[in-house]
Structures are given as C-alpha cells and as structure tokens.
C-alpha positions in Angstrom: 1.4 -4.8 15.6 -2.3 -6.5 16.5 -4.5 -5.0 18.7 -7.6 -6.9 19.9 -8.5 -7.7 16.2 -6.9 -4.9 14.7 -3.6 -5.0 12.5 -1.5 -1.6 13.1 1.5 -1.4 10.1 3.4 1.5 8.2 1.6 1.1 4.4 3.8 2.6 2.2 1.8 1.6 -0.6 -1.9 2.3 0.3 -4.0 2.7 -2.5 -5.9 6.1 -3.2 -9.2 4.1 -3.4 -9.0 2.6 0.3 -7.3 6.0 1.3 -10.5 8.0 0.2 -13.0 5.7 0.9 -11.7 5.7 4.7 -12.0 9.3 4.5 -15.4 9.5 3.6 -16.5 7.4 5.8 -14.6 8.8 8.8 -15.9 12.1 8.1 -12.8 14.1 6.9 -14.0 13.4 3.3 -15.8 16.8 3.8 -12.5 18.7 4.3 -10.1 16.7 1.7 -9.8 16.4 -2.3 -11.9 13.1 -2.2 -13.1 13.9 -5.9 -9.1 14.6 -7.2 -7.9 11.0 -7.3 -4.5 12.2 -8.4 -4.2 14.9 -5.9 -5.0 12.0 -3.5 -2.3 9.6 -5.0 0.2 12.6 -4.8 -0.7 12.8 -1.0 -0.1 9.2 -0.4 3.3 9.3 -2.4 4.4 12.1 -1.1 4.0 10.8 3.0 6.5 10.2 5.3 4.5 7.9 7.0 1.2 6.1 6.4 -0.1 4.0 9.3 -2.6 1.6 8.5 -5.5 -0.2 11.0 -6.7 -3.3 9.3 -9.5 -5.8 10.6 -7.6 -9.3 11.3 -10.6 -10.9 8.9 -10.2 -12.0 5.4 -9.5 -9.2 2.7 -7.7 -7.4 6.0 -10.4 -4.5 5.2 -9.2 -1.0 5.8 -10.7 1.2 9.0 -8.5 3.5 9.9 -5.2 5.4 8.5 -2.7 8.0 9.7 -0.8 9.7 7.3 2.1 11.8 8.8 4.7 14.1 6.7 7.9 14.1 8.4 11.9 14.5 8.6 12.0 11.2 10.7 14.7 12.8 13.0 12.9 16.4 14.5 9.0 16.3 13.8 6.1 14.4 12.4 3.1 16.4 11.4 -0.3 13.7 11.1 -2.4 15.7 8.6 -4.8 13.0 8.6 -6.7 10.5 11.6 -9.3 9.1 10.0 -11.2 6.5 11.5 -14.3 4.5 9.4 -17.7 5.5 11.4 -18.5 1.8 11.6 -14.9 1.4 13.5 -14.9 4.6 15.8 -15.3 4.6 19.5 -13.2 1.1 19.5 -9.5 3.0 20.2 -8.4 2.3 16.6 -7.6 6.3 16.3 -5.8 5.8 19.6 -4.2 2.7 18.2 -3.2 4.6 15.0 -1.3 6.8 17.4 0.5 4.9 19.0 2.0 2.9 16.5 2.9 5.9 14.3 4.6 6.9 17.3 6.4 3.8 17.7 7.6 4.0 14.0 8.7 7.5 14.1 10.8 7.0 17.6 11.2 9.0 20.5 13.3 11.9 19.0 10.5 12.7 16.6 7.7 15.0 18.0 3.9 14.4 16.9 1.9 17.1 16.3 -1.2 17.9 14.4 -4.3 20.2 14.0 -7.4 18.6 15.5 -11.0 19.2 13.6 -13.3 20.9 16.5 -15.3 17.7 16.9 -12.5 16.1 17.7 -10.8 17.9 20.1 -11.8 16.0 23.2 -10.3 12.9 21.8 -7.1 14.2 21.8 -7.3 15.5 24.9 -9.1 11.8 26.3 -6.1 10.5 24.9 -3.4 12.2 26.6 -1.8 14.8 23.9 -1.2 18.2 25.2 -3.0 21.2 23.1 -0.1 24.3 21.6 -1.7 27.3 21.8 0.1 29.0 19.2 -0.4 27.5 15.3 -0.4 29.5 12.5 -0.8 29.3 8.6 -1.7 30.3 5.1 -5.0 28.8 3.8 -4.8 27.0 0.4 -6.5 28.8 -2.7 -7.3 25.4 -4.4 
C-alpha cells in the first residue's frame, strides 16, 4: 500500500541492520538488544508479522517498522512501533497500523504495551487503553 510517499508492506525478510538502525533512531533502541545482532535476527525470524514504511525514493530507505507476534486467527501482539525521528509526526506510525491491521484481518485483535511517551499517540489515534496487563520481567 502507498501512502503520500510512503510504501506500507509485510517484510518478511527485513534485515537486522535496517531493523536496529530504525530502532535507534526511533528511540526504542534504549529499551531493545540493539548491541545482540543475533538476538535481533532471532526476533525478526521468529515474527508473525513485520510491517515495513519505506520512503517511495531510490534505495526505498527504511523509516518505520511494526513487528507483531501472532496466531493470525485470535490476536496480534505489536512489540515493536518504531518510527525514525527524522520521519515522526508525518502518520507513518499511524500508517504502520493500519496496514498491519489490514494484513492480520478483522478477526485478529491488536494489542500492545505503549512506552509512557507514547501514550497519547495511541490514544490520538483511536486505540482504546486495557487496564489490566500483567507480566514477568526478563532477567537478560
């Protein structure tokens, strides 16, 4: 799908590089293995979904990139929205959405667990807050 520019596809074979240099400069880099390119190569692989925003410019440079695990039939949990800072504020995260939705279907709910900064997005964008989440913290 293009957006205004802005290429929106399922990637299923992003490469760790482009995936962690998006991070970084989105910001999440701070909460995610950016310095274990295997770890990062085992998240991509193991994905149910990885939704790309591409520039519609030559070399197609990378700016934004969902990355869901799912069942594709019951839910779709998107661990990561990132969103270069260059790109941000243009509704690419928005746009990231929306097409991940559109691959996944209807009968697959979207959830994830927003980063306090971004809260208001979320909400600007229409997705209704859970109040109950829960989990184990990693050791590593």
């Amino acid at each position: 799908m293009t957006k205004a520019g802005v290429i929106y596809a399922r990637e299923e074979s992003l490469s760790a590089e482009e995936f962690r240099r998006v991070l970084i400069e989105s910001g999440l880099g701070a909460l995610r293995p950016v310095d274990d390119p295997e770890r990062l190569k085992t998240m991509l692989a193991q994905a149910g979904l990885i939704v790309t925003a591409r520039l519609d410019q030559p070399g197609k440079p990378l700016v934004g990139v969902a990355r869901g695990v799912t069942d594709s039939s019951w839910c779709c949990y998107v661990s990561e929205l990132a969103v270069s800072s260059s790109a941000q504020g243009f509704g690419i995260g928005k746009g990231l959405l929306e097409e991940a939705r559109r691959q996944i279907g209807p009968q697959v709910a979207l959830f994830l667990v927003s980063v306090p900064d971004a809260v208001g997005f979320y909400e600007r964008i229409g997705m209704e807050r859970i109040a109950d989440a829960f989990w184990y913290k990693r050791s590593l």
